[in-house]
C-alpha positions as a Markdown table, in Angstrom:
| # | Residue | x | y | z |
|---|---|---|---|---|
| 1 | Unk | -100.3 | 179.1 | 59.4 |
| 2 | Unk | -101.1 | 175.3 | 59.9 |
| 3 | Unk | -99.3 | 172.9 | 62.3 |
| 4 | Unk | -99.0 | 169.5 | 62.0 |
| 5 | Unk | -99.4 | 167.7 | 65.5 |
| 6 | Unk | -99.9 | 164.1 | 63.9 |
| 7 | Unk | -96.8 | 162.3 | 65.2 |
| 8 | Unk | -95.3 | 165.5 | 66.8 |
| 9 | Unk | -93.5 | 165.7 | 70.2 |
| 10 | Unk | -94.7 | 168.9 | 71.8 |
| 11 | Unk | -94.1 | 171.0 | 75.2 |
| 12 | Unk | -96.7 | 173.6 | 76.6 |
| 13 | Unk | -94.9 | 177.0 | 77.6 |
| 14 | Unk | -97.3 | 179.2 | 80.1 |
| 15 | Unk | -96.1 | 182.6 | 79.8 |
| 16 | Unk | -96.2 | 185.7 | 82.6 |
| 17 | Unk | -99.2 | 184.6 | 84.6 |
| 18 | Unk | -97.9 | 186.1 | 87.7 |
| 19 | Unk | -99.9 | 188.5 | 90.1 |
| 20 | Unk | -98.1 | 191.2 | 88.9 |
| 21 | Unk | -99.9 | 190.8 | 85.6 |
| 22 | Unk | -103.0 | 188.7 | 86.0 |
| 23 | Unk | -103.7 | 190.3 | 90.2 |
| 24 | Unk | -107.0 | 192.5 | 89.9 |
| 25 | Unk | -104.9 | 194.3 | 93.2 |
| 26 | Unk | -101.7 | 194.8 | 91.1 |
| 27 | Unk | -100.7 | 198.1 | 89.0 |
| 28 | Unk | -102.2 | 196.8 | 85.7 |
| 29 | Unk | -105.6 | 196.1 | 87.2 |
| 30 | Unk | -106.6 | 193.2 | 86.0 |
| 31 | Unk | -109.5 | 192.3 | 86.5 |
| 32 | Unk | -110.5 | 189.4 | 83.8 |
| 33 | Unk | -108.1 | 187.2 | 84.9 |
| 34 | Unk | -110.3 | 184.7 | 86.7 |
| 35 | Unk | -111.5 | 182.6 | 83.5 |
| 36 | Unk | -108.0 | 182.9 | 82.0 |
| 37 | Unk | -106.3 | 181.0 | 84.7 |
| 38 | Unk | -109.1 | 178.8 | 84.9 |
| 39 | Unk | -108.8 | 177.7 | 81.3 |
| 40 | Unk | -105.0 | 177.1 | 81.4 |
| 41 | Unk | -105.7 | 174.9 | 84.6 |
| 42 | Unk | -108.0 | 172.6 | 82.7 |
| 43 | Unk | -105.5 | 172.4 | 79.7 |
| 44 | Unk | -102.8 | 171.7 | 82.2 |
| 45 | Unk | -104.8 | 168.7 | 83.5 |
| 46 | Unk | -105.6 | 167.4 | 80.2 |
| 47 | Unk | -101.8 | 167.9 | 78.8 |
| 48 | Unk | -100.5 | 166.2 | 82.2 |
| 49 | Unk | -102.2 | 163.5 | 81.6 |
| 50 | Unk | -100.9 | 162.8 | 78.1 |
| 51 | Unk | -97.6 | 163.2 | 79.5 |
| 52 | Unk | -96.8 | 166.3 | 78.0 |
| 53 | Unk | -93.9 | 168.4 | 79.2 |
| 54 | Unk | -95.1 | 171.5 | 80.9 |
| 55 | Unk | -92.8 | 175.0 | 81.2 |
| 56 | Unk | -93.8 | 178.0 | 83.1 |
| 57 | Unk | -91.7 | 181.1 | 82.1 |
| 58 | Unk | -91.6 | 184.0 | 84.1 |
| 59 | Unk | -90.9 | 188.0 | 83.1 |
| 60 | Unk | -88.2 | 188.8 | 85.7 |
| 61 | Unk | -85.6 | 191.5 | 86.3 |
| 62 | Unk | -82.5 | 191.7 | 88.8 |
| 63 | Unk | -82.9 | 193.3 | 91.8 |
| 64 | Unk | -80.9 | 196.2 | 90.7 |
| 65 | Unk | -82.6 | 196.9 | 87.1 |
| 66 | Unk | -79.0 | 196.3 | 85.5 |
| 67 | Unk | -80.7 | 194.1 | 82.8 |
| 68 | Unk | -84.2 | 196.3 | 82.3 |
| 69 | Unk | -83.0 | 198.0 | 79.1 |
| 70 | Unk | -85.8 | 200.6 | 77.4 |
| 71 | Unk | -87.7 | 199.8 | 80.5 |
| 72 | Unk | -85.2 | 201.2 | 83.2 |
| 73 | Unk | -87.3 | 204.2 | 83.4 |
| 74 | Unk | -91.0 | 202.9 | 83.7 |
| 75 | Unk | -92.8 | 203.8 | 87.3 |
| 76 | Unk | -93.6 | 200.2 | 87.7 |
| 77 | Unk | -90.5 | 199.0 | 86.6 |
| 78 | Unk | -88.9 | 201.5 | 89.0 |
| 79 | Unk | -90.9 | 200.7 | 91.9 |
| 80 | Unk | -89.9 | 196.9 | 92.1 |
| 81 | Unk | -92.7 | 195.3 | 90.8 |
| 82 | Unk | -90.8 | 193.5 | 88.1 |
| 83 | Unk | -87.6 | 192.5 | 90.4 |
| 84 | Unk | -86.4 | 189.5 | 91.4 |
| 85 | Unk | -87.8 | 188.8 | 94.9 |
| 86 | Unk | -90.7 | 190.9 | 94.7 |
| 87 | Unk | -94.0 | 189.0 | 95.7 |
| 88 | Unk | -95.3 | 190.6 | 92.3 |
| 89 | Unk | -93.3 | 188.2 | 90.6 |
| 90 | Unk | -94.6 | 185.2 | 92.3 |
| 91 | Unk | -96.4 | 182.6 | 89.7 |
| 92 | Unk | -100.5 | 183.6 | 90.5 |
| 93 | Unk | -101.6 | 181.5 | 93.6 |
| 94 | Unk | -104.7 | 180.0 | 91.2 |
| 95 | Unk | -102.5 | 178.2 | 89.2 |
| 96 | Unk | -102.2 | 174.5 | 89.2 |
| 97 | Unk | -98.1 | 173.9 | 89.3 |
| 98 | Unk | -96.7 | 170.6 | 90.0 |
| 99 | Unk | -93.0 | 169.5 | 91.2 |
| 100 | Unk | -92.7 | 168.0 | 87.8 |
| 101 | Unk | -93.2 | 171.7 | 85.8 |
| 102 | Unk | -90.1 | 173.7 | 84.7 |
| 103 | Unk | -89.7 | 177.2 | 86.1 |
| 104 | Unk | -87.8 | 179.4 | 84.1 |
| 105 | Unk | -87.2 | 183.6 | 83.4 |
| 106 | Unk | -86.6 | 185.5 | 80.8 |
| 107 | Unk | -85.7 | 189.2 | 81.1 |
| 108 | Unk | -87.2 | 190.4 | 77.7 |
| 109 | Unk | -90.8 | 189.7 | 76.2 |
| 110 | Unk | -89.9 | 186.9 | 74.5 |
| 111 | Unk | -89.2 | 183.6 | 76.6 |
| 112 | Unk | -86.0 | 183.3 | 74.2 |
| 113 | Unk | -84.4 | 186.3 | 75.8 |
| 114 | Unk | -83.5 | 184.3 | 79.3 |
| 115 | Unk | -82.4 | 180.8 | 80.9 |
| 116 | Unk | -82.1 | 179.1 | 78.1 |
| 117 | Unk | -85.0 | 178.1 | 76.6 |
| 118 | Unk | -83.7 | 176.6 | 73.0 |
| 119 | Unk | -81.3 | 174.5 | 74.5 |
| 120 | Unk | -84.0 | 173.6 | 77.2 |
| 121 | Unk | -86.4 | 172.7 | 74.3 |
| 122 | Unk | -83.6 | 170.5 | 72.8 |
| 123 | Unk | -82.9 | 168.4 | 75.6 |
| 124 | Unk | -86.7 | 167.5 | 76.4 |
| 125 | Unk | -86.5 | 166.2 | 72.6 |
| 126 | Unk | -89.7 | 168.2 | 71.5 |
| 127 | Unk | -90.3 | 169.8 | 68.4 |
| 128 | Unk | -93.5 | 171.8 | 68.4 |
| 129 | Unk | -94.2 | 174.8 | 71.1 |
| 130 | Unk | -97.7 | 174.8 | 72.6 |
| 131 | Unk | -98.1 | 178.4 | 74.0 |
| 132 | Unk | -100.3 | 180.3 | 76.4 |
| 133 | Unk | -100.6 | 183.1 | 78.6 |
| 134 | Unk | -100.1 | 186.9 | 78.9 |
| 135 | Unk | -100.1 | 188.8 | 76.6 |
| 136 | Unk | -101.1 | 188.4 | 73.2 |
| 137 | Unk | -99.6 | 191.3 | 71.6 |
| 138 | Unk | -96.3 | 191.0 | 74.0 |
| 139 | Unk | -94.9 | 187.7 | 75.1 |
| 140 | Unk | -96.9 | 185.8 | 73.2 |
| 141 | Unk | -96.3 | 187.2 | 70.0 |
| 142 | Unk | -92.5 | 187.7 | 70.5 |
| 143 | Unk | -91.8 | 183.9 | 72.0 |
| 144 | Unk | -94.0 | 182.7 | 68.4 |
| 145 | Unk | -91.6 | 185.2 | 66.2 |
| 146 | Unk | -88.9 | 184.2 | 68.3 |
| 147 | Unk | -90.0 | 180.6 | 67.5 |
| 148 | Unk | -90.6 | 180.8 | 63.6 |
| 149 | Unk | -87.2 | 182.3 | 63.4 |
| 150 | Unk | -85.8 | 179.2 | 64.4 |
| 151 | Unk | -88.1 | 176.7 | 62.3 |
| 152 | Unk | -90.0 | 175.7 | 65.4 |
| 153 | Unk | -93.6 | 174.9 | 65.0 |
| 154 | Unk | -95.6 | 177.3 | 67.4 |
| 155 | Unk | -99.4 | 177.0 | 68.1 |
| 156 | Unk | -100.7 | 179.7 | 70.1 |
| 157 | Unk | -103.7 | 178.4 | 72.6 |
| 158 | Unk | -106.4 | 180.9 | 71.9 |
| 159 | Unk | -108.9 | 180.5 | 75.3 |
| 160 | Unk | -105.7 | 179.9 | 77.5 |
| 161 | Unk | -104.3 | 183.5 | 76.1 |
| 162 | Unk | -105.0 | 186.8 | 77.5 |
| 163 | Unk | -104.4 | 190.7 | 76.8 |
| 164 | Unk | -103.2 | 193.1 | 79.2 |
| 165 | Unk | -106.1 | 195.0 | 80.4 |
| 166 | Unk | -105.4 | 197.9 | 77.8 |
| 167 | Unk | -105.4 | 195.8 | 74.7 |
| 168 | Unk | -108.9 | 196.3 | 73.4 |
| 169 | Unk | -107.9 | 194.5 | 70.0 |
| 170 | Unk | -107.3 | 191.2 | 71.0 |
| 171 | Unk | -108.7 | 189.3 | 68.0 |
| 172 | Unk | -106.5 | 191.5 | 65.9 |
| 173 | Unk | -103.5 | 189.9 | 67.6 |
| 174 | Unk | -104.3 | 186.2 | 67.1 |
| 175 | Unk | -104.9 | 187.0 | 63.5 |
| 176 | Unk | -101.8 | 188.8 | 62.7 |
| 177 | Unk | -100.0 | 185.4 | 64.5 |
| 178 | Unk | -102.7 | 183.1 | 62.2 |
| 179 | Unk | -101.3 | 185.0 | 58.8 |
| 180 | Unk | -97.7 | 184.4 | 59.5 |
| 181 | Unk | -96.2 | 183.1 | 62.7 |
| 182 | Unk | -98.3 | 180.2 | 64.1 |
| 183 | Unk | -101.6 | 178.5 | 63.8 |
| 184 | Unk | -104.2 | 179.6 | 66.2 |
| 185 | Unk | -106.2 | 176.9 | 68.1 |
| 186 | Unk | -108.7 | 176.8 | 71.4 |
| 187 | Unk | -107.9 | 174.1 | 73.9 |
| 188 | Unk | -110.3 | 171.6 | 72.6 |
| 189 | Unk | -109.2 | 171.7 | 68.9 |
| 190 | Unk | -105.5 | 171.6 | 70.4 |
| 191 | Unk | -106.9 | 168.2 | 72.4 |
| 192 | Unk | -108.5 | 166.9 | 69.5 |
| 193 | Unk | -105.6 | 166.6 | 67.5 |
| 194 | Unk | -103.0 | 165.6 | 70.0 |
């Protein structure tokens, strides 16, 4: 799928990169974080200065699991790890936020399912989704469906996008998104064109 970005107006959304899910220490084990964050950091730079609106959205559940759904009985989900308050949740400590980013949750894969985030997108005036983060096959792909369903333009930043450490497929992801739901871009063909 292509995007046009000539004469667009678009918003970066960074997706899930908490310790829980990008902590080498933490129950996924991730352990190929490091370049990940590293990459969104430099893309973060580069769309501050173009003035871009920037949106972090976070995976979060209440305290007491009411709103955890098919996941109210997974160990990790069970332990805490995913609850509101736990340090797990906490946005990685590598990653270059500024007073002037937009913290939101969502309670569901897809940053859709949460605080908001249409009517967020409609009062920053924006019409194309920039998107990055963890995971591919997860929050990445459902916030792009999510998107296409409602007729927003969605490129997915491929170098600032990771897999959970048991996705071994990644490329398969980006090019099931590619066919159908979004075009596909690194952070310098992104830059090039906006």
């Amino acid at each position: 799928m292509k995007v046009s970005l000539e004469n667009s107006s678009p918003v970066l959304l960074v997706l899930d990169l908490q310790e829980l899910f990008t902590s080498a220490a933490g129950p996924f084990e991730n352990v190929t974080s490091d370049a990940l964050v590293e990459n969104v950091n430099v893309l973060l730079r580069a769309l501050r200065e173009k003035q871009l609106p920037i949106v972090f959205s976070s995976y979060v559940l209440a305290e007491d699991l009411s709103d955890a759904g098919l996941l109210t009985d997974n160990p990790v989900v069970q332990q805490g790890y995913f609850s509101a308050g736990s340090d797990w949740m906490k946005w990685d400590k590598r990653l270059q936020l500024q007073n002037s980013d937009i913290l939101i949750n969502h309670n569901r894969p897809s940053a859709f399912h949460g605080e908001g985030l249409s009517e967020l997108l409609e009062s920053l005036h924006v019409d194309t989704l920039l998107l990055c983060g963890l995971s591919v096959n997860n929050a990445i792909s459902s916030t792009a469906r999510d998107a296409f369903a409602r007729d927003i333009p969605t490129v997915v930043i491929k170098d600032c996008t990771g897999a959970a450490p048991w996705e071994k497929h990644i490329e398969i992801y980006f090019q099931v998104l590619e066919d159908w739901t979004a075009q596909v871009l690194t952070s310098a063909e992104l830059l090039e064109k906006i």
